[in-house]
C-alpha positions as CSV (number, residue, x, y, z in Angstrom):
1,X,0.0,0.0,0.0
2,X,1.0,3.7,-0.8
3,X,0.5,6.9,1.6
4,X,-0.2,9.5,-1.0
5,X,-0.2,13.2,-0.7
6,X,-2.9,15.2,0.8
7,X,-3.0,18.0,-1.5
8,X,-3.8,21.5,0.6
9,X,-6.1,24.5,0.1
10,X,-5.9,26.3,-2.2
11,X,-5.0,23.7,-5.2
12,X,-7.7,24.1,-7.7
13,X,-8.7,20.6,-7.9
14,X,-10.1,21.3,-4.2
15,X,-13.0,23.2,-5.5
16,X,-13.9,21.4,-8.8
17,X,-16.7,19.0,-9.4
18,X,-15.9,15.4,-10.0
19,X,-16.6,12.9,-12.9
20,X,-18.5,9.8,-11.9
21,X,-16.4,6.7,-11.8
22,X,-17.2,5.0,-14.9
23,X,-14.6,2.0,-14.4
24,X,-14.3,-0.7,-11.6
25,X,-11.6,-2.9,-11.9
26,X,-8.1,-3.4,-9.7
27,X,-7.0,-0.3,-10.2
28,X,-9.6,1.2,-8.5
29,X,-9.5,-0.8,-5.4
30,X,-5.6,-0.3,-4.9
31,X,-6.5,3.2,-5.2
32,X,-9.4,2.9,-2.3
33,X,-7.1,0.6,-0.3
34,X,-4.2,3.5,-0.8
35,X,-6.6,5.8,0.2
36,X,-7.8,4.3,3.4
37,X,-4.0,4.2,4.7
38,X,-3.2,7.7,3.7
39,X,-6.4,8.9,5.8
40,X,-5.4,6.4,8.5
41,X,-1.8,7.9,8.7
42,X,-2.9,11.3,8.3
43,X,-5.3,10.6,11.6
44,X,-8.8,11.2,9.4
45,X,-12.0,10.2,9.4
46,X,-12.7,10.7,5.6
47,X,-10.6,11.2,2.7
48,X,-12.4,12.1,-0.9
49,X,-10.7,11.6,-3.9
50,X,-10.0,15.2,-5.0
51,X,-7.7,15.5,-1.8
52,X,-5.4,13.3,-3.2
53,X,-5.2,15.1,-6.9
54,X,-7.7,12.5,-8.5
55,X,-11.1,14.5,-9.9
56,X,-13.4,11.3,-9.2
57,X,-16.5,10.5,-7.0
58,X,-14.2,8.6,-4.4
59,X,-14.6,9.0,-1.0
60,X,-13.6,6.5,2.0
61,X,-14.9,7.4,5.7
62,X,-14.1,5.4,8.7
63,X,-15.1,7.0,12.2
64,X,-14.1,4.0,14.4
65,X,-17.3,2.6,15.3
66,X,-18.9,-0.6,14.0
67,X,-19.5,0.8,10.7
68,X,-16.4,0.2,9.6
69,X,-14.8,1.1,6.7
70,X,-17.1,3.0,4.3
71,X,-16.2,2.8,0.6
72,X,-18.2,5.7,-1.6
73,X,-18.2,5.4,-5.2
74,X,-20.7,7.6,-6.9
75,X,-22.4,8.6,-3.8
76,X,-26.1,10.5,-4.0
77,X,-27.9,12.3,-0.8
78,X,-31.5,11.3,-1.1
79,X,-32.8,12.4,1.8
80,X,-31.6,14.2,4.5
81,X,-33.2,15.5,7.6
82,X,-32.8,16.8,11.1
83,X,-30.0,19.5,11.9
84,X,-27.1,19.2,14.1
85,X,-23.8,21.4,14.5
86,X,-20.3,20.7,15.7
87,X,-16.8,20.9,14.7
88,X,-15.2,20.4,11.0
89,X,-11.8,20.1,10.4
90,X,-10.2,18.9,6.9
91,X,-6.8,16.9,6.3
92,X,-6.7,19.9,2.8
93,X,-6.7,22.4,6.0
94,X,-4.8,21.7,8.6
95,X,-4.8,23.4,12.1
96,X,-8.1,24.7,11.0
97,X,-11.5,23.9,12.6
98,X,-15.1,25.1,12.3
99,X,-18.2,25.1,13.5
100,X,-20.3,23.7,10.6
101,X,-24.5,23.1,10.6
102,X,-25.1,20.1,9.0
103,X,-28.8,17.7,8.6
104,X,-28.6,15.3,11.7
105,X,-29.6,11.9,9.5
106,X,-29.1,11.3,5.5
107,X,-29.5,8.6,3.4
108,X,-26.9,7.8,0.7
109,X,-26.9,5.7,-2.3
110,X,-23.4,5.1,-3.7
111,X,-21.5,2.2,-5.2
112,X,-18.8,-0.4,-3.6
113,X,-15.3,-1.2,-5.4
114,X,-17.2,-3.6,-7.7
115,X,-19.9,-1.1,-8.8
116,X,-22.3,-2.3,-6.5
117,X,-25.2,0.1,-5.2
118,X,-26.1,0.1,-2.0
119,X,-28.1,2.3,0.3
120,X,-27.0,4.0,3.9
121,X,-28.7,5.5,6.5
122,X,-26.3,7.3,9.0
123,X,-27.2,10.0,11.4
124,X,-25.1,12.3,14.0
125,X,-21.0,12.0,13.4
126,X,-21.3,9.6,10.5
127,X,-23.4,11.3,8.4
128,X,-21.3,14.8,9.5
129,X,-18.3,12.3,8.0
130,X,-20.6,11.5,4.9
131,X,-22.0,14.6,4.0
132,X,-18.3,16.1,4.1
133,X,-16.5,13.7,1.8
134,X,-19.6,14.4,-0.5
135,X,-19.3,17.9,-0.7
136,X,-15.4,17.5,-1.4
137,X,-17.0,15.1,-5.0
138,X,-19.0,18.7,-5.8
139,X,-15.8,21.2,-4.8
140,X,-17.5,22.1,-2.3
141,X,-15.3,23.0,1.1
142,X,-16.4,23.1,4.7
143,X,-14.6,26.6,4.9
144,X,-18.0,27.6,3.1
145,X,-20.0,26.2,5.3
146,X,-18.4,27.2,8.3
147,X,-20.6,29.5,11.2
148,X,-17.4,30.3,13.3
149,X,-13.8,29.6,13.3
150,X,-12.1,27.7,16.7
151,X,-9.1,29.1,18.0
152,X,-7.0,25.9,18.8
153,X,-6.8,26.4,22.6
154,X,-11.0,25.8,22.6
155,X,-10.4,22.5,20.9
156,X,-7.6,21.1,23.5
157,X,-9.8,22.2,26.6
């Protein structure tokens, strides 16, 4: 496996809307199995594709619970509901840490590493996780969704 390189605000590729993954074959799942150890080295909980240079609907989220590792190829919001609000950091922004309002419960279609769709319901963190890799897919940054900025002594208390 590969740790690849976390490309940082403000490289263009950040902010530009993906291409659907058209192709599932070995190639791809190195690449998702690369992408899970990059975000596991880099301490994340998500990593999308774009943050690693590649302008594809890839994202991987893994939030330590019994979930697992989540693998989203393609991924679609098709409901979402509720509202919740809590800190947002980004392995493209590091040090940086915001208070973003998110729904509280969504429900995702996507596809696995064989092109598989599948359907998830996830509330509270993991669909905070979710919801954040899938706005990365659009160029969409949590900096824009931010209501106010931490200062790093409120997160260590």
């Amino acid at each position: 496996m590969t740790i690849l390189k976390i490309l940082e605000h403000p490289h263009p590729v950040l902010e530009t809307k993906c291409e659907q993954v058209k192709t599932f074959d070995k190639k791809l799942k190195k690449l998702v199995k690369d992408m899970f150890e990059t975000m596991y080295e880099a301490e994340g909980v998500g990593l999308a594709a774009p943050q690693i240079g590649i302008a594809e609907q890839i994202a991987v989220v893994d939030i330590g619970d019994d979930t697992g590792q989540l693998v989203l190829i393609n991924p679609v919001i098709k409901k979402a509901s509720g509202s919740q609000s809590g800190p947002e950091g980004c392995l493209s922004f590091p040090g940086l840490f915001g208070e973003v309002e998110r729904p509280f419960n969504v429900t995702v279609t996507a596809q696995d590493v064989d092109g598989k769709v599948f359907t998830i319901e996830a509330s509270d963190f993991l669909a905070r996780a979710i919801q954040h890799e899938i706005d990365h897919l659009h160029g969409i940054l949590f900096t824009s969704k931010v209501i106010e900025y931490y200062e790093t002594e409120e997160l260590e208390g």
